[in-house]
VOPA-670549 format. One record per residue: x, y, z of N, C-alpha, C, O in turn; residue in one letter. Coordinates in steps of 0.1 Angstrom, whole numbers, plus 5000, padded with zeros to 4 digits. Example, Ala and Ser with C-alpha at 12.3 -4.5 7.8 and 13.67 -1.06 7.14 Angstrom:
% VOPA-670549
n.east, n.north, n.up, ca.east, ca.north, ca.up, c.east, c.north, c.up, o.east, o.north, o.up, code
5132, 4943, 5078, 5123, 4955, 5078, 5132, 4967, 5078, 5142, 4967, 5085, A $
5128, 4978, 5071, 5137, 4989, 5071, 5129, 5000, 5079, 5134, 5011, 5080, S $
END
This chain:
% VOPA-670549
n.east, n.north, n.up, ca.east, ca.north, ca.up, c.east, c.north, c.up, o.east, o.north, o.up, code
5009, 4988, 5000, 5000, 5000, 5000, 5009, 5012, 5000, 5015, 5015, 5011, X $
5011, 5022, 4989, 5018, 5030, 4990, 5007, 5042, 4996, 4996, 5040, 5000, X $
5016, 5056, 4996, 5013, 5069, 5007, 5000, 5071, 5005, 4991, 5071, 5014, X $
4998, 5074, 4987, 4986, 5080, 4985, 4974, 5071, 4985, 4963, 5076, 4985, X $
4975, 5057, 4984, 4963, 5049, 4986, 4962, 5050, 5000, 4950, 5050, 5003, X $
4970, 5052, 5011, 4968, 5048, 5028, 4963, 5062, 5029, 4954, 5063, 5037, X $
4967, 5072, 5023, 4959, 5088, 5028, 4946, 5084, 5027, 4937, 5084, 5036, X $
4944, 5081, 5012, 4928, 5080, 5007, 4920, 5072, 5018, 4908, 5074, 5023, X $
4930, 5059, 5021, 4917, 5050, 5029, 4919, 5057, 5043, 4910, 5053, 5051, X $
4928, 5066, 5049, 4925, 5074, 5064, 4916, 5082, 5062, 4906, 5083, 5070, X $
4919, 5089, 5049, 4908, 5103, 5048, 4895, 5097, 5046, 4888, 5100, 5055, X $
4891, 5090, 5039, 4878, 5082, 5033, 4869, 5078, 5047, 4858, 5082, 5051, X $
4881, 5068, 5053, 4873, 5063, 5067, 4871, 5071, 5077, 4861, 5069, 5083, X $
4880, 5083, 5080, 4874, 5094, 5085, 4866, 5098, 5084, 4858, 5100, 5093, X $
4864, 5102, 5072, 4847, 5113, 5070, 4837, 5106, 5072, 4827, 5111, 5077, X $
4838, 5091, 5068, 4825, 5083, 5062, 4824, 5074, 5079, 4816, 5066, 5082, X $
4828, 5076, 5082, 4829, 5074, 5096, 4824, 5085, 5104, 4815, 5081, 5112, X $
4826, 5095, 5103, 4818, 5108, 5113, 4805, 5106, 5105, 4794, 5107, 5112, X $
4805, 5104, 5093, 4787, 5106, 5092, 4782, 5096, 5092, 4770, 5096, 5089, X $
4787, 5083, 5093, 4776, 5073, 5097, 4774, 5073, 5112, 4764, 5068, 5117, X $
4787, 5079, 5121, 4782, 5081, 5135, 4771, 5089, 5138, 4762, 5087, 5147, X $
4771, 5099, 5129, 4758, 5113, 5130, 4747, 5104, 5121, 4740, 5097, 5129, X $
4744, 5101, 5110, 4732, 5093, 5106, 4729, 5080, 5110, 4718, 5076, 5109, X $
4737, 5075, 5115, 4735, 5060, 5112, 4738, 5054, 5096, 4741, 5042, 5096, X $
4737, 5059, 5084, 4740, 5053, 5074, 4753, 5060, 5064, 4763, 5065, 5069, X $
4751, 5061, 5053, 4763, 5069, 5040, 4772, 5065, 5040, 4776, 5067, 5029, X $
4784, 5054, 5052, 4794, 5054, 5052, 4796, 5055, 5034, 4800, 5066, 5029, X $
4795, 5047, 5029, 4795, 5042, 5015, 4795, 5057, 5006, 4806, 5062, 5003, X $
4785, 5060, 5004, 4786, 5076, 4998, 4794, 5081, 5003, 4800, 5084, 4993, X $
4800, 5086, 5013, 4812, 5099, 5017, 4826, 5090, 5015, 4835, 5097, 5012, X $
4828, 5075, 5015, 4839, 5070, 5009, 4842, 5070, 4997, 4851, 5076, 4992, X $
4833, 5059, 4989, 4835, 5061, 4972, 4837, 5078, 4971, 4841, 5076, 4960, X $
4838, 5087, 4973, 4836, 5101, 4970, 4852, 5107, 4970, 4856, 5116, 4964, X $
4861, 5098, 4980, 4871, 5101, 4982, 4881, 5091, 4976, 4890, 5095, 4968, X $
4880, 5077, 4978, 4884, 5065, 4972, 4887, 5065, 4957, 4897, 5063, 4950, X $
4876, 5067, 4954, 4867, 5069, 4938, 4883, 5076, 4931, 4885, 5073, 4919, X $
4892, 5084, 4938, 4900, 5093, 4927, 4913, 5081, 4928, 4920, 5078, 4918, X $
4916, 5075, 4942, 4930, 5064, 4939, 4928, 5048, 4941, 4937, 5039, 4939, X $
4918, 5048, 4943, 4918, 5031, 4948, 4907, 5022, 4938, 4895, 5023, 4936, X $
4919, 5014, 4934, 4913, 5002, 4920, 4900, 5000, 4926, 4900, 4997, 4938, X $
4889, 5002, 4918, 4875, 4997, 4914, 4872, 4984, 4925, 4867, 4985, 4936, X $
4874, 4972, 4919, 4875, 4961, 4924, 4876, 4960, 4942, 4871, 4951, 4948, X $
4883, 4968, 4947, 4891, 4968, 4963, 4879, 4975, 4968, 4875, 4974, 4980, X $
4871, 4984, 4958, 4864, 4997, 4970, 4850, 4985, 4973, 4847, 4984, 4984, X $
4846, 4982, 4967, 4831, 4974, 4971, 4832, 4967, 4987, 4823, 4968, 4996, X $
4844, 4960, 4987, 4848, 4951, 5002, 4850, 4963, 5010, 4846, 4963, 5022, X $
4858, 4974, 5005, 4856, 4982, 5018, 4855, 4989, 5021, 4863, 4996, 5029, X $
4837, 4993, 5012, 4825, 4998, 5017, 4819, 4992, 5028, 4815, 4997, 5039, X $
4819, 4977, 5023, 4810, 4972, 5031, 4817, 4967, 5043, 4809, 4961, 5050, X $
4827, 4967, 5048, 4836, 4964, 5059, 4837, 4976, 5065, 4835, 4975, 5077, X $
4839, 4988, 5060, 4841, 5000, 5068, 4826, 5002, 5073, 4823, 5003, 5085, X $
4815, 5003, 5063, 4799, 5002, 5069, 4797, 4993, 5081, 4790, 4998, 5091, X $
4804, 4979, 5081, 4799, 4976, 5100, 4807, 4979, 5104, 4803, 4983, 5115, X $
4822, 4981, 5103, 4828, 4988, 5113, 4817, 5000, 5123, 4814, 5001, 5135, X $
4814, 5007, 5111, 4811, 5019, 5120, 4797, 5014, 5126, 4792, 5019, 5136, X $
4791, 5004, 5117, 4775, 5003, 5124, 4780, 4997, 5139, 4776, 5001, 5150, X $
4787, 4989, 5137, 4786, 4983, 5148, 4790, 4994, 5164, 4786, 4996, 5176, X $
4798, 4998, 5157, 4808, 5011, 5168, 4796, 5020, 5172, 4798, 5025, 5183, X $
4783, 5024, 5165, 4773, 5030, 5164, 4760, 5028, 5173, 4754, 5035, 5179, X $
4760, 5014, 5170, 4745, 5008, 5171, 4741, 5008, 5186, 4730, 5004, 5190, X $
4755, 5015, 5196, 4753, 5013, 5212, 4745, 5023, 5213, 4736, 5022, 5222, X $
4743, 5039, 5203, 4737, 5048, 5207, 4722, 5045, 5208, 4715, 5051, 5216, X $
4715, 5032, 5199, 4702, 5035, 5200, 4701, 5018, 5206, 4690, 5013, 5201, X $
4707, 5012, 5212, 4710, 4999, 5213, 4695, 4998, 5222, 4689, 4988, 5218, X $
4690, 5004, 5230, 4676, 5007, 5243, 4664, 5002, 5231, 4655, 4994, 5233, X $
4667, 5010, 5217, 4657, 5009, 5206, 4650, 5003, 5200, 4639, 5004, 5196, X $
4665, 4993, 5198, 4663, 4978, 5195, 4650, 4969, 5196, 4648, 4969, 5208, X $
4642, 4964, 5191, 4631, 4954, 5187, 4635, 4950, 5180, 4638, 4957, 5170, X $
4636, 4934, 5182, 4639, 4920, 5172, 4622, 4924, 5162, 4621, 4925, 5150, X $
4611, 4926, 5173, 4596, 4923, 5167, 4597, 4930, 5154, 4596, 4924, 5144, X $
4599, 4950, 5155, 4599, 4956, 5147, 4611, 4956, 5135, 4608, 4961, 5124, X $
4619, 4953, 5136, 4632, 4951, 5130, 4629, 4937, 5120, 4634, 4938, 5109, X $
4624, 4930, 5124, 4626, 4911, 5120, 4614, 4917, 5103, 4618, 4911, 5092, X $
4608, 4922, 5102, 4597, 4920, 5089, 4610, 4926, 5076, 4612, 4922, 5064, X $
4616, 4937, 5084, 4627, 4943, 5073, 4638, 4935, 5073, 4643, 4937, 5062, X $
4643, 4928, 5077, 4656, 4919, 5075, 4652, 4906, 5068, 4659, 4900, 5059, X $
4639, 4901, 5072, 4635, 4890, 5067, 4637, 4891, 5056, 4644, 4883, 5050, X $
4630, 4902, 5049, 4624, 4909, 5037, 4632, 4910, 5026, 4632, 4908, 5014, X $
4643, 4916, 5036, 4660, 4921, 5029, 4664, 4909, 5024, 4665, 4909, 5012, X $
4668, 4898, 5031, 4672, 4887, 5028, 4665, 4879, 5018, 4671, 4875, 5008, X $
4645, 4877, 5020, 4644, 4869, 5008, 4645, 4878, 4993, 4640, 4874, 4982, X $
4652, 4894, 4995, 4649, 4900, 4979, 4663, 4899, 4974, 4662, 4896, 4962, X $
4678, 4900, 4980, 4687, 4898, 4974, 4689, 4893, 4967, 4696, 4898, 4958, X $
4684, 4874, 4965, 4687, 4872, 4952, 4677, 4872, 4942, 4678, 4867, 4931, X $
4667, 4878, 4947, 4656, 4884, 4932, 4667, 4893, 4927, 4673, 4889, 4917, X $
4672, 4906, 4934, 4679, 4916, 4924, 4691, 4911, 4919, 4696, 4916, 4909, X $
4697, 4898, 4926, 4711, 4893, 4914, 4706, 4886, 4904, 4711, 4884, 4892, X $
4692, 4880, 4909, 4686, 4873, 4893, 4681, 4883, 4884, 4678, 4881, 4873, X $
4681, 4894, 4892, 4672, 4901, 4876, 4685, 4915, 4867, 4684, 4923, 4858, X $
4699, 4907, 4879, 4708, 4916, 4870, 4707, 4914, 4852, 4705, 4922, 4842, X $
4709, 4899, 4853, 4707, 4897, 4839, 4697, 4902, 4829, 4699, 4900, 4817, X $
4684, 4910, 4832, 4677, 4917, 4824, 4676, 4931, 4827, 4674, 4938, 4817, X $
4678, 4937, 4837, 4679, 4948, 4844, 4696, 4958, 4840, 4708, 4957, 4845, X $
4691, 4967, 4829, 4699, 4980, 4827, 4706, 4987, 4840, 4701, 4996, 4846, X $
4719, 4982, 4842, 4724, 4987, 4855, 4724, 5006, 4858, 4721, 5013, 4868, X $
4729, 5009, 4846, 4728, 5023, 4847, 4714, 5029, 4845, 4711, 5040, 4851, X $
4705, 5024, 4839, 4686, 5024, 4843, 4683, 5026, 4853, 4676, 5035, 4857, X $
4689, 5019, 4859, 4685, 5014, 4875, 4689, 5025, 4882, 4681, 5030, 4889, X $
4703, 5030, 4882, 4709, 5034, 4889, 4705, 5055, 4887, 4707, 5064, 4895, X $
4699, 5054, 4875, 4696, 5066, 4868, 4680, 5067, 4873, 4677, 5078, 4875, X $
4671, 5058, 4874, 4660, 5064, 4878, 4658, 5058, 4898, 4647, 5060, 4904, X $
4667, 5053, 4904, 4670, 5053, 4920, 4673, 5069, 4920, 4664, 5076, 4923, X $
4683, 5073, 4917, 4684, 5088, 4917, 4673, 5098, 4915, 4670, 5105, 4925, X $
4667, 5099, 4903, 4658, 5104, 4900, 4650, 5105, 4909, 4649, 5115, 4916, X $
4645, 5096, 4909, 4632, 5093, 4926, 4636, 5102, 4937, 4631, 5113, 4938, X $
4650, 5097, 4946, 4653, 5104, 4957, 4654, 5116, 4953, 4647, 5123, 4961, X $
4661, 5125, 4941, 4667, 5139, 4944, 4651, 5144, 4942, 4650, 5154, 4949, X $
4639, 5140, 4936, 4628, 5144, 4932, 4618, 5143, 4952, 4615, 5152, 4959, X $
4617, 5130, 4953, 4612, 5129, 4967, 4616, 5134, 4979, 4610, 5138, 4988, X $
4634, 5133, 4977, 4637, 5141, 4992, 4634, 5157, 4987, 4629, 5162, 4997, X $
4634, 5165, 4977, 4633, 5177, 4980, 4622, 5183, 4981, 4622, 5194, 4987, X $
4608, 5177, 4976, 4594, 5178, 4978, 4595, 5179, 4998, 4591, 5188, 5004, X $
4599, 5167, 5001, 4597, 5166, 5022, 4608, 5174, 5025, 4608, 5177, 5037, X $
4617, 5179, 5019, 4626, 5188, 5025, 4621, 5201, 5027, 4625, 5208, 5036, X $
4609, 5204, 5015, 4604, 5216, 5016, 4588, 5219, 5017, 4582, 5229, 5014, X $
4584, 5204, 5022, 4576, 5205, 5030, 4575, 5211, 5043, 4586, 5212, 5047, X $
4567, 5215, 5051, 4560, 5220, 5062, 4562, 5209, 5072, 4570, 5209, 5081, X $
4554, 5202, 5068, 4554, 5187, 5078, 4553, 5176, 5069, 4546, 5174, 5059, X $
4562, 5168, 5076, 4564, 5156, 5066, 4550, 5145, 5069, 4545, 5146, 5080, X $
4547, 5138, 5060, 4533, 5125, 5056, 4544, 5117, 5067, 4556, 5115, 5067, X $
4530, 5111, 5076, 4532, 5101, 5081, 4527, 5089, 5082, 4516, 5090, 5089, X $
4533, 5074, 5078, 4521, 5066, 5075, 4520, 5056, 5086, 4530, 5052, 5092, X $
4509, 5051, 5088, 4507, 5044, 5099, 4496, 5032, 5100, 4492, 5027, 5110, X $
4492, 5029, 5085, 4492, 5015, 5084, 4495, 5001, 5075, 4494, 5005, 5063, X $
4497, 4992, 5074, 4503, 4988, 5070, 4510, 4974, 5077, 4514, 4963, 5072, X $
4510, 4977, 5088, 4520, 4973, 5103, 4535, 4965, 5094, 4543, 4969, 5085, X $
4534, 4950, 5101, 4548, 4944, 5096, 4547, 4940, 5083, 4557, 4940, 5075, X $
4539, 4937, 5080, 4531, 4931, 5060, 4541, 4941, 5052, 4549, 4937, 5043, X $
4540, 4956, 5057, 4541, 4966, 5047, 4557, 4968, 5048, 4564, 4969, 5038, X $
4560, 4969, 5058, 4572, 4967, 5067, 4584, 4960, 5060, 4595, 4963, 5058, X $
4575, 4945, 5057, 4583, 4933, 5054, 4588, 4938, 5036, 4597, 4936, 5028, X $
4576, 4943, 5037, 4580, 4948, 5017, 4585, 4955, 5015, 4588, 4956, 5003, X $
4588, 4965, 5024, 4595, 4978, 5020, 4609, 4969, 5020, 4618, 4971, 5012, X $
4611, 4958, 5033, 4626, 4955, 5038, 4628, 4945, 5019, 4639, 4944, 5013, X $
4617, 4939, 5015, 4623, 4930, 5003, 4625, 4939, 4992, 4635, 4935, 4986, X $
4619, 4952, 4986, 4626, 4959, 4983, 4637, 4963, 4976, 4641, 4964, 4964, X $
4645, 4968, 4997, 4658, 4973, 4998, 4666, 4961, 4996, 4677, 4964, 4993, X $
4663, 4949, 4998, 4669, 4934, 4992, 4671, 4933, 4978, 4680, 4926, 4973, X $
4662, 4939, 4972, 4663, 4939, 4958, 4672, 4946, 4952, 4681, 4941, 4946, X $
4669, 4961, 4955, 4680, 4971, 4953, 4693, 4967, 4955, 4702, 4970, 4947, X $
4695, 4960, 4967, 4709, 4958, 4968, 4712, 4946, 4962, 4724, 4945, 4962, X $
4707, 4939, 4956, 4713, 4926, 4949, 4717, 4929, 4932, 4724, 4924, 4924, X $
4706, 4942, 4933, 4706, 4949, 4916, 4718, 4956, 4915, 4727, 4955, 4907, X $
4716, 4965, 4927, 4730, 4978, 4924, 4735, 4982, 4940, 4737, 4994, 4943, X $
4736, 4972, 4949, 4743, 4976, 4961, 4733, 4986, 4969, 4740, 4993, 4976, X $
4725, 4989, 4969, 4718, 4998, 4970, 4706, 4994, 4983, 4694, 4992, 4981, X $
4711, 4993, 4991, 4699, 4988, 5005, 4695, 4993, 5014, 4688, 4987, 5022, X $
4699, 5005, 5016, 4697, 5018, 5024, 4684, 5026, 5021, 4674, 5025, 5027, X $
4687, 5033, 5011, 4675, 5041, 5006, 4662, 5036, 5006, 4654, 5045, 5005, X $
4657, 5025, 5007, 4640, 5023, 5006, 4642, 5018, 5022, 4636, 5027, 5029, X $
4646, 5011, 5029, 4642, 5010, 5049, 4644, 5025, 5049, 4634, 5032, 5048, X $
4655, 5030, 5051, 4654, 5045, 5054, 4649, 5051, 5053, 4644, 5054, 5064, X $
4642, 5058, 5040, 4632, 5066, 5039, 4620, 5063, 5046, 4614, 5072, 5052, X $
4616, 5050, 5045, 4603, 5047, 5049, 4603, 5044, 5065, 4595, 5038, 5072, X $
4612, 5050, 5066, 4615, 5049, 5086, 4614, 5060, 5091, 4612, 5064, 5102, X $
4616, 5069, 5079, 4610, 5089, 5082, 4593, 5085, 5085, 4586, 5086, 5095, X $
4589, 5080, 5070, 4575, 5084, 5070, 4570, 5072, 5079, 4558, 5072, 5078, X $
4572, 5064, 5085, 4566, 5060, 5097, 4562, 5066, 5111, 4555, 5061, 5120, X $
4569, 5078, 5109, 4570, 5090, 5119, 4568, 5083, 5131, 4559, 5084, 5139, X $
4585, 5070, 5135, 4586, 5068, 5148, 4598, 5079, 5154, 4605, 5087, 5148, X $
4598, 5077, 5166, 4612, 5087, 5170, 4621, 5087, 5165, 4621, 5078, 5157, X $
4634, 5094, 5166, 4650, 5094, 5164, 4651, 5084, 5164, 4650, 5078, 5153, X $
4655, 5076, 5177, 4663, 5067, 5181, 4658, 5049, 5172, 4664, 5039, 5169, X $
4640, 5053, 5171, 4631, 5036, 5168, 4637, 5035, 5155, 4641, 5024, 5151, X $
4639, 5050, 5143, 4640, 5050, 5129, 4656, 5043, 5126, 4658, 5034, 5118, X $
4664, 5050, 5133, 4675, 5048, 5135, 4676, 5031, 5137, 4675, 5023, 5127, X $
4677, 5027, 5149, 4677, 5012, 5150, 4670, 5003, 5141, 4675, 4992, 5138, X $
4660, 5008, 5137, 4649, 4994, 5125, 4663, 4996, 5117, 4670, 4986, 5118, X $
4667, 5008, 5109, 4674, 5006, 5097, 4690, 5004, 5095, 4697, 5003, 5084, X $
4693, 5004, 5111, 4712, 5000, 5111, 4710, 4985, 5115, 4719, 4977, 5115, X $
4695, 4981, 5118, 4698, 4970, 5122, 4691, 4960, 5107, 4693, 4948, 5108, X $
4685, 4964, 5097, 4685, 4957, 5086, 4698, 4962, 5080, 4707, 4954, 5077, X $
4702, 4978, 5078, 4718, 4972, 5066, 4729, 4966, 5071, 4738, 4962, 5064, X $
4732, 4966, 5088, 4741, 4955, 5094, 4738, 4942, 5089, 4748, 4935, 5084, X $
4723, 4936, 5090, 4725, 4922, 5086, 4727, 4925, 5071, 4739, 4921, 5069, X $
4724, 4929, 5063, 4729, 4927, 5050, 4742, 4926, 5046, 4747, 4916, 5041, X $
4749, 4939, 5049, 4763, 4939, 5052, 4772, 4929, 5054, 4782, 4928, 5046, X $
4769, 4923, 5064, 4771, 4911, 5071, 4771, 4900, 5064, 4781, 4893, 5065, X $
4760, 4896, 5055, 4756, 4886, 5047, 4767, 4891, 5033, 4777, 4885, 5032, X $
4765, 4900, 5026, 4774, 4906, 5015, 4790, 4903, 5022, 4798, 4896, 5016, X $
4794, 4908, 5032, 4809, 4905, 5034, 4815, 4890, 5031, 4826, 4885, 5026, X $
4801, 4882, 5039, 4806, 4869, 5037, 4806, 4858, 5025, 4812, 4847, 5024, X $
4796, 4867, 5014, 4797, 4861, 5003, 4810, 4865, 4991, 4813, 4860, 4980, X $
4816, 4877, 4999, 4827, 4884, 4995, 4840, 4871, 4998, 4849, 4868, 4991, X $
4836, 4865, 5011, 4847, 4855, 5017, 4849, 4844, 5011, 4859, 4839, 5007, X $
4837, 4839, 5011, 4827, 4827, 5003, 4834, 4826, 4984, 4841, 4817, 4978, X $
4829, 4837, 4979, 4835, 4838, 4965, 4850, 4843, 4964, 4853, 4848, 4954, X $
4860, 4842, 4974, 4877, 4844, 4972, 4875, 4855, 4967, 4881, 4856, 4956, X $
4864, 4874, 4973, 4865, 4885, 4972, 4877, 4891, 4977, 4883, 4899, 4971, X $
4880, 4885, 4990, 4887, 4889, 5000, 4899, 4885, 5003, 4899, 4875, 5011, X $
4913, 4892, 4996, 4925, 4890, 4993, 4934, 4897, 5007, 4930, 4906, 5015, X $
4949, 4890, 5008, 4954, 4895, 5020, 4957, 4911, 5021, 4956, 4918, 5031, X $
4961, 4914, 5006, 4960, 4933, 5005, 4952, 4934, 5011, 4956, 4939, 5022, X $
4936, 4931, 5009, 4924, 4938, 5016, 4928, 4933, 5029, 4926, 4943, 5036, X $
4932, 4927, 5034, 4933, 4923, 5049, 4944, 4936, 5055, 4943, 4942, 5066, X $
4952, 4936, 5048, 4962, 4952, 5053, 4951, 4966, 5051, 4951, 4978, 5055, X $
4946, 4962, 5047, 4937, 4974, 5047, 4925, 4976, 5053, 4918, 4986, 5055, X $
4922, 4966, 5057, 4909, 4968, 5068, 4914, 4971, 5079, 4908, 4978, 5087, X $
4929, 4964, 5082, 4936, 4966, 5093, 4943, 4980, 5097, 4951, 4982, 5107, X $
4937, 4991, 5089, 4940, 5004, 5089, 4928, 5010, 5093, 4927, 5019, 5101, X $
4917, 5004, 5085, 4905, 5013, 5084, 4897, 5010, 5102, 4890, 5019, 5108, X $
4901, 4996, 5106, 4891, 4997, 5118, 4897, 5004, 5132, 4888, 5006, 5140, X $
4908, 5009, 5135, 4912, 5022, 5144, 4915, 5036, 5141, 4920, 5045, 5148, X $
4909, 5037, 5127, 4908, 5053, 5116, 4894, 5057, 5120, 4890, 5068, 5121, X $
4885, 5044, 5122, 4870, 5046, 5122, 4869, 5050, 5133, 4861, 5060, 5133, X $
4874, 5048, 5147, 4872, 5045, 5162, 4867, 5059, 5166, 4855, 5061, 5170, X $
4876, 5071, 5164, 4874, 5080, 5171, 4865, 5095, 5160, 4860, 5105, 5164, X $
4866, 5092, 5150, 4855, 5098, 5139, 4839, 5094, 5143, 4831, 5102, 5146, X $
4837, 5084, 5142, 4827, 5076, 5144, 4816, 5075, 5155, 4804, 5071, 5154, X $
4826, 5079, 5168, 4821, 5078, 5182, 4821, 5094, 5181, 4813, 5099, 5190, X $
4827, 5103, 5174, 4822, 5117, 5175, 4811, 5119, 5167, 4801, 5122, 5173, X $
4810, 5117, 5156, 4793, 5113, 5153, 4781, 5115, 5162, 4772, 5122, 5164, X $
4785, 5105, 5166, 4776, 5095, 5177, 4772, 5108, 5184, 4760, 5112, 5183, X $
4781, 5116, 5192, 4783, 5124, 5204, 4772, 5134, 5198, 4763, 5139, 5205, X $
4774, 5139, 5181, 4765, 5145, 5176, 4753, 5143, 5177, 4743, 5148, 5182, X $
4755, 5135, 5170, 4736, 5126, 5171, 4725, 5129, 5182, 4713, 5131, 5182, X $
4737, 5127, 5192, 4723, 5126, 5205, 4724, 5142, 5209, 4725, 5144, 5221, X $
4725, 5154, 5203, 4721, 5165, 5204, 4710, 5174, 5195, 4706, 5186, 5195, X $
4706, 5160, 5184, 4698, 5163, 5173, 4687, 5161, 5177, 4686, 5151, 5184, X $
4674, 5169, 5173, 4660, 5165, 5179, 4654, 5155, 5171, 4664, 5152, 5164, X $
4646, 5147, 5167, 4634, 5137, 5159, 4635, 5151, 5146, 4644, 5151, 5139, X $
4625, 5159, 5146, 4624, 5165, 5136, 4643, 5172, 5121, 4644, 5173, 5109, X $
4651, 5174, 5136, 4665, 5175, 5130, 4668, 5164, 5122, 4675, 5166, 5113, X $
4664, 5148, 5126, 4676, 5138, 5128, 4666, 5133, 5114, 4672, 5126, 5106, X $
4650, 5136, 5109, 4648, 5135, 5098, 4649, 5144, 5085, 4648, 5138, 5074, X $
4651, 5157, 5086, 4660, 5165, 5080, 4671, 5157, 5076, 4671, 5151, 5065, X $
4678, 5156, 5083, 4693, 5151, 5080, 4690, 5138, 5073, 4695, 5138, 5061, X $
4685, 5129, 5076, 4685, 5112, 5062, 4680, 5119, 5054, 4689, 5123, 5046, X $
4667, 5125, 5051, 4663, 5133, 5039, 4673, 5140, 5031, 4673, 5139, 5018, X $
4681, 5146, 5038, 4692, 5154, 5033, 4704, 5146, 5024, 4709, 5150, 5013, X $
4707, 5138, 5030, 4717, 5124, 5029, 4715, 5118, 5017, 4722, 5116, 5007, X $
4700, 5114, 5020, 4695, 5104, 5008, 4691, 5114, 4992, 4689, 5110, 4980, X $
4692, 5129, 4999, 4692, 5135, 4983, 4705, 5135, 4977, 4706, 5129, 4966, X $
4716, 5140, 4982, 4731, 5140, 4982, 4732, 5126, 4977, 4738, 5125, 4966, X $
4725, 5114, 4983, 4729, 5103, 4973, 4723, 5098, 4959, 4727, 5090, 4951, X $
4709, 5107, 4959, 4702, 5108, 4946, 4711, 5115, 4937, 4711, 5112, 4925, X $
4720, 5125, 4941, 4726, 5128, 4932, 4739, 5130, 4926, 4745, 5136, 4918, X $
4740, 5121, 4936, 4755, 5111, 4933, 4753, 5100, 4920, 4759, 5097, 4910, X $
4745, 5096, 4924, 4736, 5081, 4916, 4738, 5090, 4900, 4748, 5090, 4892, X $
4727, 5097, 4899, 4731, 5107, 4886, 4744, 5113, 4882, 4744, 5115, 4869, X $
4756, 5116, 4890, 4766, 5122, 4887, 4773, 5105, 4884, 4784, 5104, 4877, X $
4771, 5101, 4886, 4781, 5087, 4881, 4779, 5083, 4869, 4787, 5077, 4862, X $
4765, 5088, 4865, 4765, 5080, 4851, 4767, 5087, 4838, 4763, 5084, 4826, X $
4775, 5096, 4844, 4785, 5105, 4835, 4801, 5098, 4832, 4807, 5101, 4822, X $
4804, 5089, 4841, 4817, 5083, 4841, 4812, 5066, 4832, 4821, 5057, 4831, X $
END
């Protein structure tokens, strides 16, 4: 690992680290953003998703009280049986389509609730609706890595507190995560380079991450959905700026 790839993955894991401590999610967007200019293609996918539990897990103590397996379980279930719908439907499914109208949607929906008055709040549905929203973000991510944006959003318009929105959705993209690392292990993704490099990124994350955190719990409910709304447009229009490259 020469200077300017170990800068990239200190600086990367730093930032993407302070804001998944303050959201709960992005690690992935504030890294690729930094990575993206030195680090081969192939290396950044493993660690997204390795620096993403790093921090979730470093994270997850803030809302850990929040936790329900009951409310949590319809979206992970969900997550899990859509994954390999979205790798089966890579084969018909236009990646940059995909990736061009995901964007579209968020930069169009987050800025409609950003400048809304008061955000729609939905409240029925219970776990049925729950379970579909989580298969989904299963799908999304089997299509184009993408399993954040549909639990997330729909953890605003459930209009539970800070802390309930927070927990349902680090605790569906932790198991995903989790499940993607090991199919990374599983398919010989994960080479000993990457192993010198994770071995940098998990005490780069420690103190970024936990200041986050320190943030977070000074944001009110109404701030702390601003802010995913916010996040999730910045990544609507990331999605579009990519498919310029």
């Amino acid at each position: 690992m020469n200077n300017e790839v170990l800068i990239a993955v200190v600086l990367g894991t730093c930032l993407a680290g302070f804001v998944q401590g303050l959201s709960g999610f992005a690690f992935g967007l504030v890294a690729m953003s930094i990575w993206a200019w030195s680090i081969e293609p192939q290396l950044i996918g493993p660690m997204v998703v390795f620096g993403a539990i790093v921090g979730q897990l470093l994270s997850l103590g803030s809302v850990r009280r929040s936790i329900e397996f009951r409310r949590s379980a319809p979206f992970i279930i969900g997550g899990i049986v859509g994954v390999p719908v979205g790798v089966l439907l890579l084969r018909y499914v236009d990646a940059r389509l995909f990736r061009g109208g995901v964007g579209i949607f968020l930069v169009a929906y987050c800025s409609a609730m950003l400048l809304a008055r008061h955000l729609p709040v939905v409240t029925r549905g219970g776990a049925t609706l729950d379970g579909i929203v989580g298969w989904f973000g299963g799908v999304m991510g089997g299509l184009g890595g993408l399993t954040g944006p549909t639990p997330t959003l729909w953890c605003v318009l459930r209009g539970w507190d800070r802390d309930t929105q927070r927990a349902v959705f680090q605790s569906f993209n932790l198991t995903l995560q989790v499940l993607t690392l090991l199919t990374y292990a599983v398919s010989g993704g994960l080479t000993i380079g990457m192993g010198r490099i994770f071995a940098v990124m998990v005490p780069t994350a420690i103190l970024p991450t936990l200041a986050g955190v320190q943030l977070y719990r000074r944001i009110s409910t109404a701030g702390f959905q601003r802010l995913v709304l916010g996040l999730l447009l910045i990544s609507g229009l990331a999605l579009l700026m990519s498919l310029r490259h």
